[in-house]
C-alpha positions as CSV (number, residue, x, y, z in Angstrom):
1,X,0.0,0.0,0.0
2,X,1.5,3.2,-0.9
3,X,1.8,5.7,1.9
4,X,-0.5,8.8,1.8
5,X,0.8,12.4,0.9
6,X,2.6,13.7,3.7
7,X,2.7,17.6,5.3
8,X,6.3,18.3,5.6
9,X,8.0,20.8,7.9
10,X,11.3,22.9,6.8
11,X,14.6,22.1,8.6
12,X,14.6,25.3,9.9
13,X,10.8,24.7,11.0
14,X,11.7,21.7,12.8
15,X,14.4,23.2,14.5
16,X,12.1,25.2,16.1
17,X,9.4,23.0,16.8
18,X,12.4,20.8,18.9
19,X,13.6,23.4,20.4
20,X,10.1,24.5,21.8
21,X,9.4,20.9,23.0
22,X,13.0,21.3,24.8
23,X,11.5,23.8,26.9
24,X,8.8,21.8,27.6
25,X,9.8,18.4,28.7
26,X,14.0,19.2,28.9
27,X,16.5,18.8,26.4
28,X,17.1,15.1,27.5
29,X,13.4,14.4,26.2
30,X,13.6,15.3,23.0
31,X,14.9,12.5,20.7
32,X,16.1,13.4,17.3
33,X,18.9,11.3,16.4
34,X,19.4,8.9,13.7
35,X,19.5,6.5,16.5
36,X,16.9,7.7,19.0
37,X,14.7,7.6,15.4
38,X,15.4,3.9,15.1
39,X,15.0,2.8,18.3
40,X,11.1,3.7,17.5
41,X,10.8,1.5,13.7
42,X,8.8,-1.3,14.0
43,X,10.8,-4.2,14.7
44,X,8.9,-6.6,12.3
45,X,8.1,-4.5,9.6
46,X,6.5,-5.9,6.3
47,X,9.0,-4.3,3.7
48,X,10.8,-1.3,3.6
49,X,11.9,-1.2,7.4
50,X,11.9,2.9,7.1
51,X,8.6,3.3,5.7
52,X,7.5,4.1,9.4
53,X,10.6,6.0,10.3
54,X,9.5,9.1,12.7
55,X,10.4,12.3,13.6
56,X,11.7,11.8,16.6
57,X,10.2,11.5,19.3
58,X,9.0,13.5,22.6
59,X,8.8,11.8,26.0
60,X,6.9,14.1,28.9
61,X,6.7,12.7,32.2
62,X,3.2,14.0,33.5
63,X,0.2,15.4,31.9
64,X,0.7,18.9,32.2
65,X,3.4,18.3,29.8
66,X,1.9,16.4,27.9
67,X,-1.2,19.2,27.8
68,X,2.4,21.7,26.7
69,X,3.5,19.1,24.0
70,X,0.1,19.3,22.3
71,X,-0.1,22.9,22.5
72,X,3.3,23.0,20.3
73,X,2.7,20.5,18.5
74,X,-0.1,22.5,17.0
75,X,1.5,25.1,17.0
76,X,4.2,23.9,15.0
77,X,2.2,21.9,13.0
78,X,3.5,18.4,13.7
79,X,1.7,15.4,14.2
80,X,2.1,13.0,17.4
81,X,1.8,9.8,17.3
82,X,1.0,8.3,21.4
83,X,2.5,5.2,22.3
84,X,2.3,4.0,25.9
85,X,5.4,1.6,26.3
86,X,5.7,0.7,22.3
87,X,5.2,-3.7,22.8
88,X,2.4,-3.7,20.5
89,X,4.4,-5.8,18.2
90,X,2.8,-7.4,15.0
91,X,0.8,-4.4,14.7
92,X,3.5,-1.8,14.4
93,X,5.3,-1.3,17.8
94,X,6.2,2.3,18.6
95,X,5.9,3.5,15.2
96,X,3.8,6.2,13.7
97,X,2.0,5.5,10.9
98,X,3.4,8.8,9.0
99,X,7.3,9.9,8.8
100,X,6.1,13.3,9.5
101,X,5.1,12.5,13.2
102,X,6.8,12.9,16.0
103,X,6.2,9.8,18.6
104,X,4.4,11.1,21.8
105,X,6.4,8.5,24.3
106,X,4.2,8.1,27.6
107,X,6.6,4.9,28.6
108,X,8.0,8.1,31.8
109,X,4.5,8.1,33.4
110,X,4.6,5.4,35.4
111,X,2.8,6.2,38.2
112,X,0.7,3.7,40.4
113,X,-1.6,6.4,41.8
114,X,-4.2,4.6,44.1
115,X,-5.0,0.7,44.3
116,X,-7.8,0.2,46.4
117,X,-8.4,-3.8,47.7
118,X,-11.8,-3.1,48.4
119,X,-13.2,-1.8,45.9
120,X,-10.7,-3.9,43.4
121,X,-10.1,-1.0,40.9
122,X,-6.9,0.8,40.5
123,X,-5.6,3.9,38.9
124,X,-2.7,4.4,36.9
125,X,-0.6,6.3,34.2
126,X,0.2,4.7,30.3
127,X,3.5,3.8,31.4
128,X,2.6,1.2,33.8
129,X,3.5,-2.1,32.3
130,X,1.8,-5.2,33.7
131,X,5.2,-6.9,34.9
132,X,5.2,-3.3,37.2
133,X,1.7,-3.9,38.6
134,X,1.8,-7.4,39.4
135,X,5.0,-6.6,41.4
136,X,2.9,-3.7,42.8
137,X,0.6,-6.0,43.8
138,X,2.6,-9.0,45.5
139,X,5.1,-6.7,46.8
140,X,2.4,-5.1,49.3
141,X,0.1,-8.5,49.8
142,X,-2.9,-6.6,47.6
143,X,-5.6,-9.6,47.4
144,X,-6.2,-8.5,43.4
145,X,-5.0,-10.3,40.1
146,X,-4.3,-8.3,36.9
147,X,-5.4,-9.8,33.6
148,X,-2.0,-10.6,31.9
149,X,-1.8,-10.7,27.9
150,X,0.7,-13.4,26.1
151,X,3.1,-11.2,26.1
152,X,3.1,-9.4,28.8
153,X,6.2,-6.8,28.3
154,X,3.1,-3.9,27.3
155,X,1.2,-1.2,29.1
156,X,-2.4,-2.0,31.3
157,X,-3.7,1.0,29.4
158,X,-2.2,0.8,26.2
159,X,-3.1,-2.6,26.0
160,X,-6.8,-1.7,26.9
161,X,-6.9,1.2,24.6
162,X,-6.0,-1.2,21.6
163,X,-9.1,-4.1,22.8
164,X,-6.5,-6.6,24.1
165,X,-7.6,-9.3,25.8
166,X,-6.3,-12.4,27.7
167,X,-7.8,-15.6,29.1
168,X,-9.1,-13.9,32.6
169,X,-12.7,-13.6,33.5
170,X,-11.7,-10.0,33.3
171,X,-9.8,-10.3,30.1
172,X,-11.9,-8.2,28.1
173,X,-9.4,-5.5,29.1
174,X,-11.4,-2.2,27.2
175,X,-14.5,-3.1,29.4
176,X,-12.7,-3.2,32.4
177,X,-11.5,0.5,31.9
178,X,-13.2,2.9,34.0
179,X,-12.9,6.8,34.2
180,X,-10.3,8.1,31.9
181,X,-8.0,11.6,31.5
182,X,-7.5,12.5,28.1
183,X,-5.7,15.9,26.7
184,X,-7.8,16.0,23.8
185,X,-5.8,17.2,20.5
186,X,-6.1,20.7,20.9
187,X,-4.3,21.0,24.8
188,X,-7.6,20.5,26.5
189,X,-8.1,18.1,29.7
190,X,-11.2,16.5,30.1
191,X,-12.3,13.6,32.5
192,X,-15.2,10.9,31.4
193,X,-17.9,9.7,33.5
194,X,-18.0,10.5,37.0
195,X,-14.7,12.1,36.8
196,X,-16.8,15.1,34.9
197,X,-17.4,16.1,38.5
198,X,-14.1,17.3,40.2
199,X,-14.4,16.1,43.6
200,X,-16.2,12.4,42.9
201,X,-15.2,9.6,44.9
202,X,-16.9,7.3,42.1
203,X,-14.2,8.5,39.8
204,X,-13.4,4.9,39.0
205,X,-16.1,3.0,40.1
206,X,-18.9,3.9,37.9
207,X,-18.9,3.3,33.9
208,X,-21.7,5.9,33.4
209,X,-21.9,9.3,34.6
210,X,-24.6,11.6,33.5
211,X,-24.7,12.6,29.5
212,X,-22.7,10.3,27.2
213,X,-20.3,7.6,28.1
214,X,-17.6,8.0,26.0
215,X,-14.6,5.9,27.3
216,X,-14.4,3.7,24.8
217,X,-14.5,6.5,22.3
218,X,-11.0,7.1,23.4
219,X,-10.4,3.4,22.5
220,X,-8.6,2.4,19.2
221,X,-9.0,6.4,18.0
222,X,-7.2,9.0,17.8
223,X,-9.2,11.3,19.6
224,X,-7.0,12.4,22.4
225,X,-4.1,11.2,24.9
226,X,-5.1,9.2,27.7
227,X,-3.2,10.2,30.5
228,X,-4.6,8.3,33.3
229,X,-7.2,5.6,33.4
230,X,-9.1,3.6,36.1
231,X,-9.1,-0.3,35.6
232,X,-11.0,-2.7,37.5
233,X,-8.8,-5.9,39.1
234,X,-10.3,-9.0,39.8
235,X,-10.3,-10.0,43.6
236,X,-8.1,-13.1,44.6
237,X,-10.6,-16.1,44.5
238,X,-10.7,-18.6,47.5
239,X,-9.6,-21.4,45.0
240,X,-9.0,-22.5,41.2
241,X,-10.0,-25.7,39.0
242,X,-8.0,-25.9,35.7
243,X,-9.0,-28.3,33.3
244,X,-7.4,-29.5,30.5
245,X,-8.6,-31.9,27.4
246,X,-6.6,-32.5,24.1
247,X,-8.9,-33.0,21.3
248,X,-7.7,-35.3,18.5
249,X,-9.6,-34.0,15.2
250,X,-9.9,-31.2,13.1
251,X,-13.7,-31.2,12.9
252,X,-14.0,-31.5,16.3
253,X,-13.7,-27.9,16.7
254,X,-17.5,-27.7,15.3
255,X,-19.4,-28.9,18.5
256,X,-16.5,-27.3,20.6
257,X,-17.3,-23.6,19.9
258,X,-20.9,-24.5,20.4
259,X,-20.4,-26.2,23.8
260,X,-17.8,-23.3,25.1
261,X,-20.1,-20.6,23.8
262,X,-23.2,-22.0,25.7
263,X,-21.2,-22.0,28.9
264,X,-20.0,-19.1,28.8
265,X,-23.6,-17.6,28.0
266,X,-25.1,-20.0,31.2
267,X,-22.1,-18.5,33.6
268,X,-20.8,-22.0,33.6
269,X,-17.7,-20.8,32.2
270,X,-16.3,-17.0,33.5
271,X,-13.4,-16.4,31.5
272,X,-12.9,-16.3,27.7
273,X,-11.1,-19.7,26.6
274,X,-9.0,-20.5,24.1
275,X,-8.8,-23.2,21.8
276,X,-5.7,-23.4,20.2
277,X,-4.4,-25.8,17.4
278,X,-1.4,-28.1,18.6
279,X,1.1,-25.8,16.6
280,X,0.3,-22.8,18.2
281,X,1.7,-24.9,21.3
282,X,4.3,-26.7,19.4
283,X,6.2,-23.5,18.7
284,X,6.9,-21.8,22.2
285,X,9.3,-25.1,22.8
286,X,10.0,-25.8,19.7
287,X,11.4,-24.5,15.7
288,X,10.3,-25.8,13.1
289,X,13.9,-27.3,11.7
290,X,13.7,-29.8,14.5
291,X,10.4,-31.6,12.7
292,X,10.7,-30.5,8.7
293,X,13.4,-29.4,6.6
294,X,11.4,-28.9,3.3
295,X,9.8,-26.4,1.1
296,X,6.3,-25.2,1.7
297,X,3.7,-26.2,4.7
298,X,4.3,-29.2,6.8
299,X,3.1,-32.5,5.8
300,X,0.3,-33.6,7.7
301,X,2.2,-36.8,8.6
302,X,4.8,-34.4,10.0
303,X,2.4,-32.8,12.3
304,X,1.0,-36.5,13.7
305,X,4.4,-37.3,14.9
306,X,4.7,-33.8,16.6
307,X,1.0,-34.3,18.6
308,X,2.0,-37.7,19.7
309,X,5.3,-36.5,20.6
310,X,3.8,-34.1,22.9
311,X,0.9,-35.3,23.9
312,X,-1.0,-32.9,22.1
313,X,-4.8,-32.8,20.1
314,X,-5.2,-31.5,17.2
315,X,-7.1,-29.0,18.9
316,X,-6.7,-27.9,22.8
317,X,-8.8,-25.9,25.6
318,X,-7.7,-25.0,29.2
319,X,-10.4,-24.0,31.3
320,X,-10.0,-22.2,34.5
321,X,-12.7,-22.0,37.0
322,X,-13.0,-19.4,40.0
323,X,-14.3,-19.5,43.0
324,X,-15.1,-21.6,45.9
325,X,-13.9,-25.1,45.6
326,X,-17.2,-26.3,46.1
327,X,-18.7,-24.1,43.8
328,X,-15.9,-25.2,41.0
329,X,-16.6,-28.9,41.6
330,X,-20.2,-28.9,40.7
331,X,-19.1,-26.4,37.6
332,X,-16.6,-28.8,36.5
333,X,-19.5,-31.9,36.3
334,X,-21.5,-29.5,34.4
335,X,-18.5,-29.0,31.8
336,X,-17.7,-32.8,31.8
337,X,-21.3,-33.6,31.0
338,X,-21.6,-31.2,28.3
339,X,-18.3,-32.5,26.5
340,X,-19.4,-36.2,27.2
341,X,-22.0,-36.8,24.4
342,X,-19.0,-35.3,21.6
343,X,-15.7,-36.9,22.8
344,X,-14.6,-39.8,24.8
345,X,-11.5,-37.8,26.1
346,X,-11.1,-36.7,29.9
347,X,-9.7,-33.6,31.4
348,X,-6.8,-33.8,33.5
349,X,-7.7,-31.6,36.6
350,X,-5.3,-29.6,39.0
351,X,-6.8,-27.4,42.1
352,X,-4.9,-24.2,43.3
353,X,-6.1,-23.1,47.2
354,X,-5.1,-19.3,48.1
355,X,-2.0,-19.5,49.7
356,X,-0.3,-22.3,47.7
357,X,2.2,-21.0,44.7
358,X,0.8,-18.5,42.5
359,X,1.9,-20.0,39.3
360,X,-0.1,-23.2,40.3
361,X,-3.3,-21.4,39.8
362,X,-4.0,-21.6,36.5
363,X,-5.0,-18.3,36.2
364,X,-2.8,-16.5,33.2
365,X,-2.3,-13.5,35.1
366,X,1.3,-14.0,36.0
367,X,2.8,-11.7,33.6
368,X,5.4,-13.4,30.8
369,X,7.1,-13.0,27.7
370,X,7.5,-17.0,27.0
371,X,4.6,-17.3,24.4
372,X,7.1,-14.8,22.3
373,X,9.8,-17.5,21.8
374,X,7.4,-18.7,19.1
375,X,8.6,-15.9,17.0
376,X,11.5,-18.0,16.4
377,X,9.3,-21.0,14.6
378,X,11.2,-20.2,11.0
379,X,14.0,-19.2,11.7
380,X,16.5,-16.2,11.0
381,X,15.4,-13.0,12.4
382,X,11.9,-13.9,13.4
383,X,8.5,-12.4,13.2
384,X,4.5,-12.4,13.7
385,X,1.7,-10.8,12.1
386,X,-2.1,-11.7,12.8
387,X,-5.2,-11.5,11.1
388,X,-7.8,-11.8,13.4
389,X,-11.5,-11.8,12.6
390,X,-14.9,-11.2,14.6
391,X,-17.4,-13.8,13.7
392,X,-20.6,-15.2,15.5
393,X,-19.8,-17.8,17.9
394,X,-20.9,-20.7,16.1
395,X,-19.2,-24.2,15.3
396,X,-20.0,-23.8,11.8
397,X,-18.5,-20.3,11.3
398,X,-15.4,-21.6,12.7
399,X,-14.8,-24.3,11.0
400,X,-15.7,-23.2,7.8
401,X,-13.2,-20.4,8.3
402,X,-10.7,-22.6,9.6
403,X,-11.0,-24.4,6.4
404,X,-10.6,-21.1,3.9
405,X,-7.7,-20.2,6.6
406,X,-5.8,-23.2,6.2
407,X,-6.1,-23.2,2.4
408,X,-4.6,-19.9,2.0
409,X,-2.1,-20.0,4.4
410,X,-0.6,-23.7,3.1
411,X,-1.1,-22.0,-0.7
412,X,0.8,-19.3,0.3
413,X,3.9,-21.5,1.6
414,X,2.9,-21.5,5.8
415,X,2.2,-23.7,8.2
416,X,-1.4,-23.2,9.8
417,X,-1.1,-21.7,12.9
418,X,-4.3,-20.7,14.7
419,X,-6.6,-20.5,18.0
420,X,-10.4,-19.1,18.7
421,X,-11.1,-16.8,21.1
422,X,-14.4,-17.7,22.5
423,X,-16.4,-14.9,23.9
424,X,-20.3,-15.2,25.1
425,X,-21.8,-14.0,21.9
426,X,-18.6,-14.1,19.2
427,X,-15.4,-15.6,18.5
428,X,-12.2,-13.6,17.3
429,X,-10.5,-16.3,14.7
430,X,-6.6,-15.5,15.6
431,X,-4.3,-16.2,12.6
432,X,-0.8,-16.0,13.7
433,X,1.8,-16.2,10.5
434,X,5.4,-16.6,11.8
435,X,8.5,-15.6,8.9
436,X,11.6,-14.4,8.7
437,X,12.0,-10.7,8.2
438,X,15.0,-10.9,6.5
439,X,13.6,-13.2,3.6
440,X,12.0,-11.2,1.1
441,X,10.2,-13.7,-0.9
442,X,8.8,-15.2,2.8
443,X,7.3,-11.3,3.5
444,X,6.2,-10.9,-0.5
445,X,4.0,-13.9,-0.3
446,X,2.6,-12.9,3.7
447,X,1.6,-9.4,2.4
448,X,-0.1,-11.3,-0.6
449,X,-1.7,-14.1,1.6
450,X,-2.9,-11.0,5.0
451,X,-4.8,-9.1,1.1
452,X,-6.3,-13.1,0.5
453,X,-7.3,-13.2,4.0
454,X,-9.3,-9.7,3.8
455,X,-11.1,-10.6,1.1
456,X,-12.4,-13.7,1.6
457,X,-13.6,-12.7,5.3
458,X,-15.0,-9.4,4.2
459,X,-17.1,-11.4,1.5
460,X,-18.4,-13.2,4.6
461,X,-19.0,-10.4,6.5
462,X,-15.8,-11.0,9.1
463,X,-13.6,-8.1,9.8
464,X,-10.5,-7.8,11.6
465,X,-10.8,-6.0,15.4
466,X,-7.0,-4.3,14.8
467,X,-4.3,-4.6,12.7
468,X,-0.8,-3.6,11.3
469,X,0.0,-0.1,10.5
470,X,0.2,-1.3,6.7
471,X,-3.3,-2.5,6.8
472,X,-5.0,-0.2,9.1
473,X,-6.6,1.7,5.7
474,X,-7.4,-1.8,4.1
475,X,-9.2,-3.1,7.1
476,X,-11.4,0.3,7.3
477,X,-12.3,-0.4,4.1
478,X,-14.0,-3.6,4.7
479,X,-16.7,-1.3,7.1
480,X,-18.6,-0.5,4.0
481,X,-21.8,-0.6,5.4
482,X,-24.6,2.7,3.7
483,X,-21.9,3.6,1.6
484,X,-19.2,3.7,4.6
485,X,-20.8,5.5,7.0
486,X,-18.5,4.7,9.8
487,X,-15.7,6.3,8.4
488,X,-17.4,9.1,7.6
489,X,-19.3,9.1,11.2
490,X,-15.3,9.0,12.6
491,X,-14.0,11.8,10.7
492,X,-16.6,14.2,11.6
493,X,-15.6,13.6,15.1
494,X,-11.8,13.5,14.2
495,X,-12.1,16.9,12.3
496,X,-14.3,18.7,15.2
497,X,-11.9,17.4,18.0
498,X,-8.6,17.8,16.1
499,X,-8.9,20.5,13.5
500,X,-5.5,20.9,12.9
501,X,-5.1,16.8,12.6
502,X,-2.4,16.7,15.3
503,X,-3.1,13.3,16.9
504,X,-1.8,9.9,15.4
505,X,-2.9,10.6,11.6
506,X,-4.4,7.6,10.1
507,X,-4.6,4.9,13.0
508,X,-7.3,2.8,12.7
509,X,-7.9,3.9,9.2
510,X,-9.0,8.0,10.6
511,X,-7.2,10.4,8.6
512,X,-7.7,14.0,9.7
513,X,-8.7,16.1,6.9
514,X,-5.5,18.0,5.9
515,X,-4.3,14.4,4.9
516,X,-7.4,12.7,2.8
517,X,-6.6,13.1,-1.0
């Protein structure tokens, strides 16, 4: 995709412009050099490794500076690009989506400003990674438990802002935000929900104050900088029952969304579980050398001796239940009574009581970085990109995308990687596609199979929920609906909030006016 038309600034106009933000977050702040510059590429781009190449970047340490940085920044007419710690690789890391932008580094705000065990809710600043608050938390014997992603190097907020999620009961991590700041794009600060009201104690406790909630309008937009954010924690339960079952066919993933989805709408099941195909396990321990040295996708055979090397299904779930051990048991015979009639399999059980081991628990809110070893699958300088579409929770859906996945990916030369998200109501269908950044003809045909991908979902009526910088545009796209009305809808409400197009041009497929053709 070619990039857009981009404003420019003079040397002599950028010199300025630095110079101003100097004086408002010090000299040491301002990062201009060829190296500072790099440091903020996307570390697995899709092509040309500078297309993203910023500015430079700005990094204030509270809000009032950041308030001053968007002041000059409109002033000087140069767009900000807001990153909260940068980890969101495989959609573009900490860079802009324009090499006119200056990145707007909130990784300095790292304030923990009030946990509250109570009321299980904290308040924080972008900066605060999840490694930091689960340290926060068992450091001071704080009954809560974060909701950790995958990879959990990333920022709470940042990673709620972009509608990450993780396999928590509280893993919907956008829902769980309550009571933003935001320095809109023109300087302003403005506080959602009960925050409106300057001395509320309900600050973070209530979702809706009085007029419009618009929290999650600050989500995946580029309406403002969020500078603080309340998120809800999930109290330490009494005890946890994991369950685990490996499922040995393809097919059987038909009657497995339709079982998980069921429980999860009857409360059986609280968290959002995971099914994941045996690969997607395969590669945290493993590369792919060590099974198959050839050309193309992995012969089916190859992937047979891998499962029964590992004791793996074709397909596999791991269910956590919370609560009182009691309360689990009978859950546990409902779950093993709805499986029975489909599969002859077991679960293999393990409790966790509170006080034993954390890591026991079977919770996956023990930060890591382990699931990012899988990076290393082909080899050579490795790399990930997703595509990830939103479809109805239905066995059929799934499996008839699974199908069109695994065609396209095994045409296009890569081994099927995948795993369903299972939500109450929908499914996100997460296509991981491992290469080797350095191999050109490995990233020619991923761009070509990620354009195959869009298409055939978007003739189905499946859209991706995020995406790469390079496909943020293409994915907008596909929201076509009246002639696309979103898009329009959202740059109305860019072009009245940020009128001089100041904030992250382009993300999520917003352009502000000075930049549509």
């Amino acid at each position: 995709m070619a990039p857009r038309p981009q404003p420019r600034l003079s040397a002599a106009a950028f010199d300025r412009a630095v110079k101003a933000f100097e004086g408002a977050v010090g000299k040491d702040w301002v990062l201009v050099s060829d190296a500072d510059r790099d440091s903020y590429l996307d570390v697995y781009p899709l092509d040309q490794p500078r297309r993203h190449l910023p500015m430079g970047a700005v990094a204030p340490a509270t809000a009032a500076e950041v308030q001053a940085v968007v002041r000059l920044a409109n002033q000087h007419k140069i767009p900000l690009w807001p990153i909260s710690r940068g980890k969101n690789y495989g959609y573009g890391g900490s860079a802009p989506m324009t090499t006119d932008a200056m990145v707007l580094d909130l990784s300095r705000m790292k304030r923990i400003i009030e946990v509250d065990p109570t009321l299980a809710y904290a308040a924080l600043e972008p900066g605060v990674g999840f490694f930091d608050m689960f340290e926060h938390l068992q450091s001071n014997k704080i009954p809560l438990w974060i909701s950790a992603p995958g990879n959990s190097w990333g920022s709470l907020i940042g990673n709620a802002l972009e509608h990450g999620n993780a396999g928590t009961p509280y893993g919907d991590h956008a829902t769980r935000l309550c009571g933003l700041e935001v320095v809109l794009p023109t300087g302003e600060m403005v506080r959602t929900g009960m925050g409106a009201m300057a001395n509320s104690p309900s600050f973070h406790l209530a979702r809706h104050g009085y007029g419009p909630t618009l929290d999650l309008m600050f989500t995946q937009s580029n309406y403002g900088v969020v500078t603080r954010a309340g998120m809800w924690l999930m109290p330490e339960p009494p005890s946890t029952l994991t369950m685990q079952i490996e499922l040995p066919n393809q097919n059987d993933v038909i009657w497995l969304v339709d079982v998980l989805a069921r429980l999860r709408l009857d409360g059986v099941i609280q968290q959002n579980p995971t099914i994941r195909n045996f690969l997607r396990v395969a590669a945290i321990q493993s590369q792919r050398s060590e099974w198959y040295q050839g050309d193309g996708p992995m012969p089916e055979e190859v992937g047979r001796a891998m499962r029964e090397k590992l004791g793996l299904g074709w397909w596999n779930v791991a269910l956590t239940l919370y609560g009182h051990e009691e309360a689990n048991a009978v859950h546990a015979k409902v779950i093993e009574a709805a499986f029975r009639p489909h599969t002859d399999r077991s679960f293999t059980r393990s409790i966790w009581r509170k006080g034993d081991p954390l890591e026991k628990s079977g919770h996956q809110g023990i930060p890591s970085v382990r699931p990012l070893g899988a990076v290393n699958w082909r080899g050579g300088r490795g790399a990930h990109i997703g595509f990830s579409p939103v479809m109805p929770a239905s066995g059929k859906h799934a499996y008839d995308w699974f199908l069109k996945a695994k065609a396209l990916m095994e045409q296009h030369g890569f081994d099927y990687y995948g795993a369903f998200n299972v939500q109450e109501r929908n499914i996100t269908k997460v296509t991981l596609i491992y290469y080797d950044r350095d191999d050109e003809a490995m990233v020619a045909r991923l761009k070509a199979l990620f354009q195959a991908m869009m298409a055939e979902a978007a003739k189905l009526g499946y859209a991706e929920y995020r995406t790469h910088l390079d496909f943020m545009d293409g994915v907008m796209d596909t929201y076509d609906y009246n002639g696309h009305a979103f898009r329009k809808l959202s740059e109305k409400i860019k072009d009245a909030l940020d009128p001089g197009g100041i904030i992250a041009p382009g993300k999520q497929g917003i352009w502000p006016k000075r930049y549509r053709a």
